[in-house]
DSSP file (Angstrom, degrees, kcal/mol; ACC not computed):
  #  RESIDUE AA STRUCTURE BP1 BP2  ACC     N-H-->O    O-->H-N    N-H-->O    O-->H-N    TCO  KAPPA ALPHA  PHI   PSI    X-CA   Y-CA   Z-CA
    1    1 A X              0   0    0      0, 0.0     2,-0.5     0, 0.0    32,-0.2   0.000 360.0 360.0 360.0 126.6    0.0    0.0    0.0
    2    2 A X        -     0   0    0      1,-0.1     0, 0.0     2,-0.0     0, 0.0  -0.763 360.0-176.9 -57.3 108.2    1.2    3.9   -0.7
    3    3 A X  S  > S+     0   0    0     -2,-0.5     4,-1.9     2,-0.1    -1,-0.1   0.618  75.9  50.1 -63.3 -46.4    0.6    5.4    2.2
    4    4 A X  H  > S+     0   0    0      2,-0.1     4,-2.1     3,-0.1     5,-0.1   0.908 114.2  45.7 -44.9 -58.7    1.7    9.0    1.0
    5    5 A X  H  > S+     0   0    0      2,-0.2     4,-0.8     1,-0.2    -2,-0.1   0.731 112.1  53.4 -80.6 -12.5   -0.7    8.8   -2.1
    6    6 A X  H >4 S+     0   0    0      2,-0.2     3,-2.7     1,-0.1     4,-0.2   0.970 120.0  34.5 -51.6 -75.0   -3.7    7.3    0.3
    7    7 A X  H >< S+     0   0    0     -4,-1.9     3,-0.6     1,-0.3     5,-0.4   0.666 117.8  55.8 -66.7 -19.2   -3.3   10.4    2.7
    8    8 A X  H >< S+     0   0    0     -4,-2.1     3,-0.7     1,-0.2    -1,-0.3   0.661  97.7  57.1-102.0  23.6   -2.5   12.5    0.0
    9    9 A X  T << S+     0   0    0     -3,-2.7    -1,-0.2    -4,-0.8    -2,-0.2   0.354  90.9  72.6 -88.4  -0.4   -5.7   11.8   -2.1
   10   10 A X  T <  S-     0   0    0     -3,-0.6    -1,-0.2    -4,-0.2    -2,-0.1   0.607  93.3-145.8 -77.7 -18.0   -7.7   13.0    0.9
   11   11 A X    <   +     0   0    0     -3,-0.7     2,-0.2    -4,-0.2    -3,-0.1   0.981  36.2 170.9  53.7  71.6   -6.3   16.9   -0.1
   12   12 A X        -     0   0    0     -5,-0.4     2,-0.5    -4,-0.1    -1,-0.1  -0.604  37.9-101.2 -79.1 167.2   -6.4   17.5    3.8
   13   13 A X    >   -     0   0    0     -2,-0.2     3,-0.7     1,-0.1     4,-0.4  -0.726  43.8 -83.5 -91.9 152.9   -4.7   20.8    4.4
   14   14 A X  T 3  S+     0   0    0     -2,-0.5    -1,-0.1     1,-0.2     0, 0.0  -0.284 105.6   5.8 -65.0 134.8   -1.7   21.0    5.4
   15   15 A X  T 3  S+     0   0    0      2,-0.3    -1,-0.2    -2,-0.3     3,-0.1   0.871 100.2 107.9  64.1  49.1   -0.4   20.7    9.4
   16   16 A X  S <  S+     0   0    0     -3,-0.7    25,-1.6     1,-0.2     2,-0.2   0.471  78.4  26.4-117.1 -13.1   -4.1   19.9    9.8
   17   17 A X  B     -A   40   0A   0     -4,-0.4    77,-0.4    23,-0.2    -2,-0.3  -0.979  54.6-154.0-163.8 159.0   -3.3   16.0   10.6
   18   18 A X        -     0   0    0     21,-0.8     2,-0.4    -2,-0.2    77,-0.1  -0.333  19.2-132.2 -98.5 154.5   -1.0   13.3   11.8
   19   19 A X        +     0   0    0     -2,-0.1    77,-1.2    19,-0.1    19,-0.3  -0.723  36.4 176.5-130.9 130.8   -0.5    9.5   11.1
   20   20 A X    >   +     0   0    0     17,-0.9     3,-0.5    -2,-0.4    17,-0.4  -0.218  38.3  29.6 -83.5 174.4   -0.3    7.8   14.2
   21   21 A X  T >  S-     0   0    0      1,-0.2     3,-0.7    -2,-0.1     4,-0.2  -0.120 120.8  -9.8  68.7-154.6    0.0    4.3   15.0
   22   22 A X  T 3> S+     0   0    0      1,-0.2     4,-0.7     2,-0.1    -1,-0.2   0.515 102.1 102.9  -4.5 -45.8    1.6    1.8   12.7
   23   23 A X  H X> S+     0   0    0     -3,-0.5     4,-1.2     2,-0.2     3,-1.0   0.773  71.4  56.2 -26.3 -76.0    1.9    4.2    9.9
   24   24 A X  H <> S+     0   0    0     -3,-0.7     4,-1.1     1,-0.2     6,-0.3   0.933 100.7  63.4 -35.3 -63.2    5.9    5.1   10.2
   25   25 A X  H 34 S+     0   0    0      2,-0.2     6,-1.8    -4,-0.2     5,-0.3   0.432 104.2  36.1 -84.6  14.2    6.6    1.8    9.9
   26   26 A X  H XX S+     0   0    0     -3,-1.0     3,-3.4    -4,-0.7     4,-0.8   0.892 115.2  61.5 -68.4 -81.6    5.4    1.0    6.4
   27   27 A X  H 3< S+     0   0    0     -4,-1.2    -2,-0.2     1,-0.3    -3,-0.1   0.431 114.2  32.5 -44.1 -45.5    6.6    4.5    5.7
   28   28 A X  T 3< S-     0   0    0     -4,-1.1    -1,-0.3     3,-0.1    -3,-0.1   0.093 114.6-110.6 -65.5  -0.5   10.4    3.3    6.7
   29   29 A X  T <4 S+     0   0    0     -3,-3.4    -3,-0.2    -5,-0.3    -2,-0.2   0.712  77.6 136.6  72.9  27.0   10.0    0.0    5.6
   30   30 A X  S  < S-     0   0    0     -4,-0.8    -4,-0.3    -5,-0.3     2,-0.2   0.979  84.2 -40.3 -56.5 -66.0   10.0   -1.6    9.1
   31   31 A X  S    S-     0   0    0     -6,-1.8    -1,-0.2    85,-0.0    -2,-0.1  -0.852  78.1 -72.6 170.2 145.3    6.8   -3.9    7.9
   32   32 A X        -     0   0    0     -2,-0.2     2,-0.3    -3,-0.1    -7,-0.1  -0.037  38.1-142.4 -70.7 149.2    3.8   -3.4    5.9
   33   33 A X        -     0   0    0    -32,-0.2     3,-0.1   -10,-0.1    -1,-0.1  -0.645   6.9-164.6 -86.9 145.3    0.8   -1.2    7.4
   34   34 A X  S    S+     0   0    0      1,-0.5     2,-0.3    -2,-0.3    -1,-0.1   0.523  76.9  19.5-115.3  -3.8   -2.9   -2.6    6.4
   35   35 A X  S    S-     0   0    0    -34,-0.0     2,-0.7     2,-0.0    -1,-0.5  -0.966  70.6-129.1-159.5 166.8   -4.5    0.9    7.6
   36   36 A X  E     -b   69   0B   0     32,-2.8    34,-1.9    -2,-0.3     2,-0.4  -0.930  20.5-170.8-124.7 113.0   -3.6    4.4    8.2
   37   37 A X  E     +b   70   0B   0     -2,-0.7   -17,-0.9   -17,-0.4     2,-0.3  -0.873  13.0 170.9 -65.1 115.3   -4.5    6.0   11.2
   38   38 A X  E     -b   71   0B   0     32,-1.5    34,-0.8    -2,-0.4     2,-0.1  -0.968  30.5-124.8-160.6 139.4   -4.2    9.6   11.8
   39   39 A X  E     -b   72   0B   0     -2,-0.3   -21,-0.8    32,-0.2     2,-0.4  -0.280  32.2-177.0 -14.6 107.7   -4.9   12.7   14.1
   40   40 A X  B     -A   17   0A   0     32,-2.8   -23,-0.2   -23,-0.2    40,-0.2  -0.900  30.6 -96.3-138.2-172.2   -6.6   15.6   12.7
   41   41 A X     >  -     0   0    0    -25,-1.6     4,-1.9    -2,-0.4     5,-0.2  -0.230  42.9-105.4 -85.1-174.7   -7.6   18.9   13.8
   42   42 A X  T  4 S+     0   0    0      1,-0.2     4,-0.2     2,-0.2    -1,-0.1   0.827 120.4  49.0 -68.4 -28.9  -11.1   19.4   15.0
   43   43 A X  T  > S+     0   0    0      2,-0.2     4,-2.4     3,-0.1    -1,-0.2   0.686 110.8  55.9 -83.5 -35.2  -12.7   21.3   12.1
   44   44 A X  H  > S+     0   0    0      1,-0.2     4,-2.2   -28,-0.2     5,-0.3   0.989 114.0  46.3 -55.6 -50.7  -11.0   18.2    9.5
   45   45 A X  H  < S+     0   0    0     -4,-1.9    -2,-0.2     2,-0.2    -1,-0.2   0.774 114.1  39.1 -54.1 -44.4  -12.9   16.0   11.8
   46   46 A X  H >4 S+     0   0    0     -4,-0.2     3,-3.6     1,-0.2     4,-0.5   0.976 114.2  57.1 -69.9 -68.9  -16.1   17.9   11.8
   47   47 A X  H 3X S+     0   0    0     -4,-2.4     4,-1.0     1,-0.3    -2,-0.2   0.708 114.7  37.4 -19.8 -71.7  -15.6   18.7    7.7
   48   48 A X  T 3<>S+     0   0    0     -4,-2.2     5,-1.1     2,-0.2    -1,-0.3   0.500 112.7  60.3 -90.2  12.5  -15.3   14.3    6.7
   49   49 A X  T X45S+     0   0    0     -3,-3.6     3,-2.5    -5,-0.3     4,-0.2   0.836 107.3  49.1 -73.2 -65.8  -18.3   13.7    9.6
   50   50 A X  T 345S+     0   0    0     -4,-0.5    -2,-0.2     1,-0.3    -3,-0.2   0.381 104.4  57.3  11.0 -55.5  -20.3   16.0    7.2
   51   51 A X  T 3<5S-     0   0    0     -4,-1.0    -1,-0.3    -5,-0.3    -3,-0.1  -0.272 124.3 -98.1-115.7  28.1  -19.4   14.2    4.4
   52   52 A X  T < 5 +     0   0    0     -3,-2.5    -2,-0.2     1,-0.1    -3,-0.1   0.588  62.8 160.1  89.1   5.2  -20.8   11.1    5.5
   53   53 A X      < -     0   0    0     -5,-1.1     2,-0.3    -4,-0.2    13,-0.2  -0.097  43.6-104.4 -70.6 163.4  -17.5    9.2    6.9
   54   54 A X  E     -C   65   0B   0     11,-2.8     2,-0.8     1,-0.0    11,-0.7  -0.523  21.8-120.8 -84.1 155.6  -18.5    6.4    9.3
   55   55 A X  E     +C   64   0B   0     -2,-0.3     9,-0.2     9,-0.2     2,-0.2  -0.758  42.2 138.2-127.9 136.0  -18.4    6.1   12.8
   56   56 A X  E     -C   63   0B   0      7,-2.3     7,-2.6    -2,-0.8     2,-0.2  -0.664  39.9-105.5-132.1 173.7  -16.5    3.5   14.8
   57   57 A X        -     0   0    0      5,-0.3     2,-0.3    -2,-0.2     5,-0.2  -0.537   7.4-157.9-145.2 146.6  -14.3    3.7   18.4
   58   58 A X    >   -     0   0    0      3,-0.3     3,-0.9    -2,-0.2     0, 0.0  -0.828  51.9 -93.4-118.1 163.9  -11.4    3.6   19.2
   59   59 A X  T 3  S+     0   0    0     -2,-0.3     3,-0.1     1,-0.2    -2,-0.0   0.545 128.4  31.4 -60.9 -14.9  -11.0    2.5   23.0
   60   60 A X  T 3  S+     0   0    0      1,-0.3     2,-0.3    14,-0.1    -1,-0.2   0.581 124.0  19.7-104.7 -23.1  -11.0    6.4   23.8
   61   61 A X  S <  S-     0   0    0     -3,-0.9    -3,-0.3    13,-0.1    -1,-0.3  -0.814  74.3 -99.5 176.4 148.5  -13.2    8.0   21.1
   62   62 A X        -     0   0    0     -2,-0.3     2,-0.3    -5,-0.2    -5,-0.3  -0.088  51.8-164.2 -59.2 123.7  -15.8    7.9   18.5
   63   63 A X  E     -C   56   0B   0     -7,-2.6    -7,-2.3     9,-0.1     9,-0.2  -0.979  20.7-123.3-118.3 130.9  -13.3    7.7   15.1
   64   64 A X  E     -CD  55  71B   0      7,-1.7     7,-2.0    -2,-0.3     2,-0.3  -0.375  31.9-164.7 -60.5 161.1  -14.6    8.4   11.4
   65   65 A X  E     +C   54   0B   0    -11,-0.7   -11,-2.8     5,-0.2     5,-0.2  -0.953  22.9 154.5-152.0 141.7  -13.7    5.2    9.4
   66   66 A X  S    S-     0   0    0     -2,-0.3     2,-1.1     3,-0.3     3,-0.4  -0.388  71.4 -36.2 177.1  95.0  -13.7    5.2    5.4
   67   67 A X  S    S-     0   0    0      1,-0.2     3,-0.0     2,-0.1    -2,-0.0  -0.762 130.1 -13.7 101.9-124.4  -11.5    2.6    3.6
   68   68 A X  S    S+     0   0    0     -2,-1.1   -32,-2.8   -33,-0.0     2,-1.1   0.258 115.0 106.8-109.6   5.9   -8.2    2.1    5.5
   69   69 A X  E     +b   36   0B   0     -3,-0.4     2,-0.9   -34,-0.2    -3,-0.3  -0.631  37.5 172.0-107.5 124.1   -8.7    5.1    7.6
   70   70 A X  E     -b   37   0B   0    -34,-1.9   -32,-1.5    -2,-1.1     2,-0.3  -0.849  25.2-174.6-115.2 125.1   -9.6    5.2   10.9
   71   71 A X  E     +bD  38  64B   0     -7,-2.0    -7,-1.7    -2,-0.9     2,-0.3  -0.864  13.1 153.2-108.1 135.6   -9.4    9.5   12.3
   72   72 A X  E     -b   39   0B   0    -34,-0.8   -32,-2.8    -2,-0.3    -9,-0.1  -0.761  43.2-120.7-145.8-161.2   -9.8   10.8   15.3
   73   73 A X  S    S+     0   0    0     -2,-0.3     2,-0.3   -34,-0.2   -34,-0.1   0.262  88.7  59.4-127.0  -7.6   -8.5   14.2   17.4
   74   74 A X        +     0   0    0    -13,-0.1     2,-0.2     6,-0.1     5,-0.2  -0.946  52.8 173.7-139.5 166.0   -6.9   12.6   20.2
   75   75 A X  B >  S-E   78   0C   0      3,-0.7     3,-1.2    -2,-0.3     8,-0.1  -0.727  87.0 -17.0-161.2 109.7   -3.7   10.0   20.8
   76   76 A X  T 3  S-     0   0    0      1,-0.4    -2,-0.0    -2,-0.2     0, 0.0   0.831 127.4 -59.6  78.9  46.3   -2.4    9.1   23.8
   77   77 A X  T 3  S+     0   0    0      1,-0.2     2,-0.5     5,-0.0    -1,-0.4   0.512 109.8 119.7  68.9   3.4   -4.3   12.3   25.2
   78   78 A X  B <   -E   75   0C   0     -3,-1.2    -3,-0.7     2,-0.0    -1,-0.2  -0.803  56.5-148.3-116.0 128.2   -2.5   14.5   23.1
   79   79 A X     >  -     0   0    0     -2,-0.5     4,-0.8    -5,-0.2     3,-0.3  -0.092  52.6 -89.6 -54.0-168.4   -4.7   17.0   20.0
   80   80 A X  H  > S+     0   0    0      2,-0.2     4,-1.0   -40,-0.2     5,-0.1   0.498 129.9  67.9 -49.9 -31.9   -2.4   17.4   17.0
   81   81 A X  H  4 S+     0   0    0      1,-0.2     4,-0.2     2,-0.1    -1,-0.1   0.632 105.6  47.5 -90.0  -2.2   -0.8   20.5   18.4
   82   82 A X  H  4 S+     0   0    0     -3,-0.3     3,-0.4     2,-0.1    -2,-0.2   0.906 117.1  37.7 -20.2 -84.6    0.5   18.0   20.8
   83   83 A X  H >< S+     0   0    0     -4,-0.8     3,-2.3     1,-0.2    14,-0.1   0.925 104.3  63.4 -33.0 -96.0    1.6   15.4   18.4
   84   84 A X  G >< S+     0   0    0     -4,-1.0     3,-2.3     1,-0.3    -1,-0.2   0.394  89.4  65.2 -18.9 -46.4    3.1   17.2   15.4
   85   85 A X  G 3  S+     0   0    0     -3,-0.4    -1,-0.3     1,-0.3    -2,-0.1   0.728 106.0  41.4 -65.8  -5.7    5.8   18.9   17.0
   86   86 A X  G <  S+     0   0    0     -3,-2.3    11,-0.4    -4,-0.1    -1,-0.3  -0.166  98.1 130.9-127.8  13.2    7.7   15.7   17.9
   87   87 A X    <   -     0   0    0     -3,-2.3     2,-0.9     9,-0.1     9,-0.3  -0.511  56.2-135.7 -52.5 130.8    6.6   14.2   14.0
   88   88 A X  E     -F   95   0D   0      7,-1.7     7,-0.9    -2,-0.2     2,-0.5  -0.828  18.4-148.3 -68.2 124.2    8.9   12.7   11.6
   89   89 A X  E     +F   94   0D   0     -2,-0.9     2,-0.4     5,-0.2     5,-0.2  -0.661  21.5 175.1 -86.6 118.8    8.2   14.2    8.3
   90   90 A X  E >  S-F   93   0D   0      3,-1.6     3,-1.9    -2,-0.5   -63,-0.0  -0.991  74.6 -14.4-127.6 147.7    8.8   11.7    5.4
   91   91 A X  T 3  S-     0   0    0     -2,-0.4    -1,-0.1     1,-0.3     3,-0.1   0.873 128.8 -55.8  15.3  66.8    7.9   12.8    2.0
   92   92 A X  T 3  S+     0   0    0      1,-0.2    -1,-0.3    -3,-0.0     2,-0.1   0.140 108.8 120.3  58.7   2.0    6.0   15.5    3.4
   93   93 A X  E <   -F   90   0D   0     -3,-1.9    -3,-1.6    -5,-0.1     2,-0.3  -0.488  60.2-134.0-105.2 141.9    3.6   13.4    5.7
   94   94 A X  E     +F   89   0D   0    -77,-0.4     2,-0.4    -5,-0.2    -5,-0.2  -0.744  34.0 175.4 -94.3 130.8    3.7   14.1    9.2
   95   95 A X  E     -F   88   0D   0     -7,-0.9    -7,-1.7    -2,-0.3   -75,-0.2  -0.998  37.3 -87.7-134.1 167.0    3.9   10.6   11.1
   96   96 A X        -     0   0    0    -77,-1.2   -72,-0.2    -2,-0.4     5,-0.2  -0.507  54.0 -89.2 -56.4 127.4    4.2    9.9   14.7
   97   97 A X     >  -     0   0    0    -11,-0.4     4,-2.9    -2,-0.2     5,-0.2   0.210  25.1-132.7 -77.7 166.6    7.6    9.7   16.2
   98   98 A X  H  > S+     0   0    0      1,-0.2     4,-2.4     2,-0.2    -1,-0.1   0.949 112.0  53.7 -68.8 -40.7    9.2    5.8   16.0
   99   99 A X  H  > S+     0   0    0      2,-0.3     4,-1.5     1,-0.2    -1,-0.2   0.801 104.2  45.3 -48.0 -58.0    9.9    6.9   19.7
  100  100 A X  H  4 S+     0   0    0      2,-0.2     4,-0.3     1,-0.2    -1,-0.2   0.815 112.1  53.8 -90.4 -24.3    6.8    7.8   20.7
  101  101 A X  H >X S+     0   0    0     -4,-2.9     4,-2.1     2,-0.2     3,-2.0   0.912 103.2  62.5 -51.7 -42.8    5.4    4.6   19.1
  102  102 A X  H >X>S+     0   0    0     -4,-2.4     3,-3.1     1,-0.3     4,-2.0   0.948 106.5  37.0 -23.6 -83.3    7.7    2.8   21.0
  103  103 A X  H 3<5S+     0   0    0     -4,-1.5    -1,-0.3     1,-0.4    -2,-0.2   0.321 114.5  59.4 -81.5  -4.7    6.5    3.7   24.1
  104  104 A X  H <>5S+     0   0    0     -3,-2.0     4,-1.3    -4,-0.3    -1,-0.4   0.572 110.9  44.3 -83.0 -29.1    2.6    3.5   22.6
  105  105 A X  H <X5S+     0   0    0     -3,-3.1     4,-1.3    -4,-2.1    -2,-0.2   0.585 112.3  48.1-108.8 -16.1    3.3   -0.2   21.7
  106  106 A X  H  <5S+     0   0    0     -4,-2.0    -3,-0.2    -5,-0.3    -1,-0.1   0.601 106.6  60.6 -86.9   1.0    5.1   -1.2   25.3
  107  107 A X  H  4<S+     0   0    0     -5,-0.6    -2,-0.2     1,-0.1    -3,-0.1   0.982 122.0  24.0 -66.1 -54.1    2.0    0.7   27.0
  108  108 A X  H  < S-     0   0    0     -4,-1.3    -3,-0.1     1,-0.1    -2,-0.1   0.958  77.4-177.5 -71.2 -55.6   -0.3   -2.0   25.2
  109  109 A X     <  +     0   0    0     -4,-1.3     5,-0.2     1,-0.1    -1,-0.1   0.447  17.1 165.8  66.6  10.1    1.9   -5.0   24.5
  110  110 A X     >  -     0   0    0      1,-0.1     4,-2.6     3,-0.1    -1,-0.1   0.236  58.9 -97.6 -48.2 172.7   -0.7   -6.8   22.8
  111  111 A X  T  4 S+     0   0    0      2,-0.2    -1,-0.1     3,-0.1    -2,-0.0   0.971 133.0  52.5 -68.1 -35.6    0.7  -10.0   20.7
  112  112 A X  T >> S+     0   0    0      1,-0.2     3,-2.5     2,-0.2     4,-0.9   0.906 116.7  50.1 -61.6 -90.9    0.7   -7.5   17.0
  113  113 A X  H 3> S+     0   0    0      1,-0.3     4,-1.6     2,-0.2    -1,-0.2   0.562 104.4  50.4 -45.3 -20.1    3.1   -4.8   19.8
  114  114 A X  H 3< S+     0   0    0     -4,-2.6    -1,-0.3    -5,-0.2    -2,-0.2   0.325 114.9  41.7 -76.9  27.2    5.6   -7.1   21.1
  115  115 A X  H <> S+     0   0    0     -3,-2.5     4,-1.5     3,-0.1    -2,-0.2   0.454 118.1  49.1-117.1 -25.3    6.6   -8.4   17.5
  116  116 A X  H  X S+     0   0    0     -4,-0.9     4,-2.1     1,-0.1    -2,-0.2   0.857 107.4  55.4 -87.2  -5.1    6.4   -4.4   16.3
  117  117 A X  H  X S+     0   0    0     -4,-1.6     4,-0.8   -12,-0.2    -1,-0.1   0.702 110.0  47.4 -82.9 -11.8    8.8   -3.3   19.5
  118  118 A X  H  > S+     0   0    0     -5,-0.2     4,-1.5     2,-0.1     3,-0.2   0.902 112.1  49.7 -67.2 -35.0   11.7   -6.0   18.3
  119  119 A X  H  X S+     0   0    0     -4,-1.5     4,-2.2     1,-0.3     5,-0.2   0.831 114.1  47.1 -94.7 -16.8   11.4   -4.8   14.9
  120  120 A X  H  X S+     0   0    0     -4,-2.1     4,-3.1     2,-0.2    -1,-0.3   0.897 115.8  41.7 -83.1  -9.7   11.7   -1.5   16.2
  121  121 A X  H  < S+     0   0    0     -4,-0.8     4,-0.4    -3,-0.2    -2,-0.2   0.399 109.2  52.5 -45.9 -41.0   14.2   -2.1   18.1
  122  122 A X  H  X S+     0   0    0     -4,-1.5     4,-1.3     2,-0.1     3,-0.4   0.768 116.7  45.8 -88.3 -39.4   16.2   -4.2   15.8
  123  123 A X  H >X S+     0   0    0     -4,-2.2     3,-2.6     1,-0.2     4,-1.7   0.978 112.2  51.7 -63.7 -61.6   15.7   -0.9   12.8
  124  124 A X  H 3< S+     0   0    0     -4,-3.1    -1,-0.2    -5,-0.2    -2,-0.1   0.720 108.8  49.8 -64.3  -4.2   16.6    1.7   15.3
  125  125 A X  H 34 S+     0   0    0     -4,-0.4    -1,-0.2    -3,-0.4    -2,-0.1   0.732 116.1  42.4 -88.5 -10.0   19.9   -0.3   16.3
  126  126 A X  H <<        0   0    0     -3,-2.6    -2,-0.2    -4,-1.3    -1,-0.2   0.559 360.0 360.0 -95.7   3.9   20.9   -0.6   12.8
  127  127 A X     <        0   0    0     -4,-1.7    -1,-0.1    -5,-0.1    -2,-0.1   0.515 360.0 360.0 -89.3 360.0   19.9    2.9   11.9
């Protein structure tokens, strides 16, 4: 999956959104993504509720869902103007730092997060 051309066929504006979760690593070629998550600001949110997106949960809040995307406004408590400053930008796409996934995927530890915190673990010691 293009990950870039997904998020950038949505014509969000720009700094208005995130991709959180999983997302960096497809984008660095840790291991393949099957959906793109991402942070936007409140008014993006309202704007694709508007336009009919679905709605589904995430364990903290009601997220719009359409395709491979599931959006919402908040991650690990934090808005976007959280998030964003601590992004890595790869080919213009904001994503959520490998770091701060880290430390989102030993909070859960679920069976999927211990096999992505070896493989991040094993990129960031060869990087």
């Amino acid at each position: 999956m293009n990950i870039r051309q997904e998020i950038l066929n949505l014509n969000l504006p720009k700094d208005s959104f995130i991709v959180v979760g999983s997302g960096i690593l497809g984008a660095l070629g840790i291991r393949e993504s099957n959906d793109i998550d991402m942070i936007v600001t409140q008014s993006v949110f309202d704007l694709l509720d508007r336009s009919g997106w679905k709605h589904g949960n995430w364990v903290d809040q009601v997220v719009l869902q359409k395709g491979l995307f599931d959006i919402g406004t908040l991650w690990m408590g934090k808005t976007l103007d959280g998030l964003i400053k601590d992004a890595t930008i790869i080919g213009g796409i904001p994503y959520l730092s490998l770091d701060d996934l880290l430390t989102w995927k030993r909070e859960k530890l679920r069976p999927k997060d211990i096999r992505d915190v070896e493989l991040i673990l094993a990129f960031k010691e060869i990087a």
